[in-house]
C-alpha positions in Angstrom: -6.9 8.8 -6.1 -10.1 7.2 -7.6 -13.1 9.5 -8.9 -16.5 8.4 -9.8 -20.1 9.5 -10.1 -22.1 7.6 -7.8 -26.1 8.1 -8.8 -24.8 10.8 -10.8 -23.1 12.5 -7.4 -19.2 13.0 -7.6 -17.6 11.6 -5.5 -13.2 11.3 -4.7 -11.6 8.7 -2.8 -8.4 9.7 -1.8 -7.2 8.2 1.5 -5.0 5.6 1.4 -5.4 5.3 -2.5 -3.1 2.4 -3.4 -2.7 -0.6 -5.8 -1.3 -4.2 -4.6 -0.7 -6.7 -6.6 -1.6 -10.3 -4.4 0.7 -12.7 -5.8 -1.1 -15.7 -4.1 -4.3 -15.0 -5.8 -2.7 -13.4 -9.2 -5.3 -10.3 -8.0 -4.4 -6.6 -8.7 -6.1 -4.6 -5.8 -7.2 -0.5 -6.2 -8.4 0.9 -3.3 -9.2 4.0 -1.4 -11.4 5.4 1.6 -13.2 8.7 2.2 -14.0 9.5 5.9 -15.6 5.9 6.3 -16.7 4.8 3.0 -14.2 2.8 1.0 -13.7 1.6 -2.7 -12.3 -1.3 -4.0 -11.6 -2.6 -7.3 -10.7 -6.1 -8.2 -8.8 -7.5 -10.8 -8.3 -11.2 -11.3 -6.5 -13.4 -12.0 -4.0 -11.1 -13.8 -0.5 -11.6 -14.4 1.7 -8.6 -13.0 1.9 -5.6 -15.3 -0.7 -6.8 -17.7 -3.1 -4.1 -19.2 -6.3 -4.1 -21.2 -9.8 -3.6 -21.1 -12.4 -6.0 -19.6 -16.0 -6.2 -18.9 -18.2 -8.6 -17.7 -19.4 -9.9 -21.1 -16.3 -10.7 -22.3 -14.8 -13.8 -22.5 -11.7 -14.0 -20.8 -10.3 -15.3 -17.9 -10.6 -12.3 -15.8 -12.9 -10.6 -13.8 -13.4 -7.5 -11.9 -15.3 -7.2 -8.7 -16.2 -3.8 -7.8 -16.6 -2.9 -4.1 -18.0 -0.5 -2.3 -18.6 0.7 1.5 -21.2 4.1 1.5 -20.5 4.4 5.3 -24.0 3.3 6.3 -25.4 0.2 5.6 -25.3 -2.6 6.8 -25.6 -6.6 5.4 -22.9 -7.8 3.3 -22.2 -7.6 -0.3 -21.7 -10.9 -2.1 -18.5 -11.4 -3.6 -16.6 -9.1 -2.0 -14.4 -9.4 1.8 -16.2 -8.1 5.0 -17.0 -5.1 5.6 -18.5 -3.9 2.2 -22.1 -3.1 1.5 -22.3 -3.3 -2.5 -20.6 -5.4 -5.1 -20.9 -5.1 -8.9 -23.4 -6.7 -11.1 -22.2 -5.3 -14.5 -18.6 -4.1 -15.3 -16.5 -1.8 -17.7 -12.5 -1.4 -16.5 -9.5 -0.6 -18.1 -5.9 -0.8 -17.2 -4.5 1.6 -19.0 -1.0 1.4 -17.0 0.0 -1.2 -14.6 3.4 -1.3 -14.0 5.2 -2.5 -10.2 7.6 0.7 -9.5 5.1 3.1 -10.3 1.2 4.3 -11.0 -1.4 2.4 -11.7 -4.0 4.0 -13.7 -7.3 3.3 -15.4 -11.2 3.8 -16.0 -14.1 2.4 -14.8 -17.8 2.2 -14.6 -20.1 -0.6 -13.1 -23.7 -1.3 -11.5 -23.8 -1.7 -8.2 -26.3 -4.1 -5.4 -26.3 -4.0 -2.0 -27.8 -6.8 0.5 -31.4 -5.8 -0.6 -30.9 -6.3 -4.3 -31.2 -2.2 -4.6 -28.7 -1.2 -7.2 -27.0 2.1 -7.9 -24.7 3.1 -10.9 -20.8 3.9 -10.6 -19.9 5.8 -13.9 -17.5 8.1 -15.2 -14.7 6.4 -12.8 -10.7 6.6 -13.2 -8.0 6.0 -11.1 -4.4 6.8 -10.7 -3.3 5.6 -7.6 0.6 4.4 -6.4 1.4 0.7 -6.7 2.9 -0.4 -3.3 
């Protein structure tokens, strides 16, 4: 399941919530829907099982794209695959496990823009979701 505070609003994610790990692209996927909005959280490139914590100011080699389908808006985000209405500007994620036979768990928080440069804040997010 993935949790967050959108705008300050709770909000759970919990259908379908998964982790894949995309060998092709070295990208760890979480993701999860709720009736017809969807989350998705993008880490990359990452070895399998690595943990840690990355933002977007750091300097490493990987980055995290956040995102996010409210169910309602149309345009498309930048950065992330069709059918998603916001992507992340700003970052905070950890991997706090990561491992292939089981969970996949972590926090996260991030700043959000959708095709009209309006923005919206993600915070207080976790998730602990299964890794398929």
């Amino acid at each position: 399941r993935i949790d967050f505070k959108l705008g300050g609003v709770p909000q759970t994610f919990n259908l379908n919530a998964r982790a894949d790990y995309v060998s092709s692209t070295s990208t760890l996927k979480v993701s999860a829907g709720s009736g017809n909005r969807k989350v998705e959280l993008n880490f990359g490139p990452l070895d399998p099982f690595v943990v840690g914590a990355f933002t977007d100011t750091d300097a490493t080699e990987v980055v995290v794209i956040l995102c996010y389908y409210d169910g309602v808006s149309e345009g498309q985000a930048p950065s992330c695959t069709v059918g998603f209405s916001h992507s992340s500007l700003t970052y905070s994620a950890e991997l706090t496990e990561h491992n292939n036979s089981g969970r996949v768990i972590g926090t996260f928080s991030s700043v959000l823009e959708d095709a009209l440069d309006q923005t919206i804040a993600i915070t207080v997010g976790t998730f602990d979701v299964q890794h398929k």
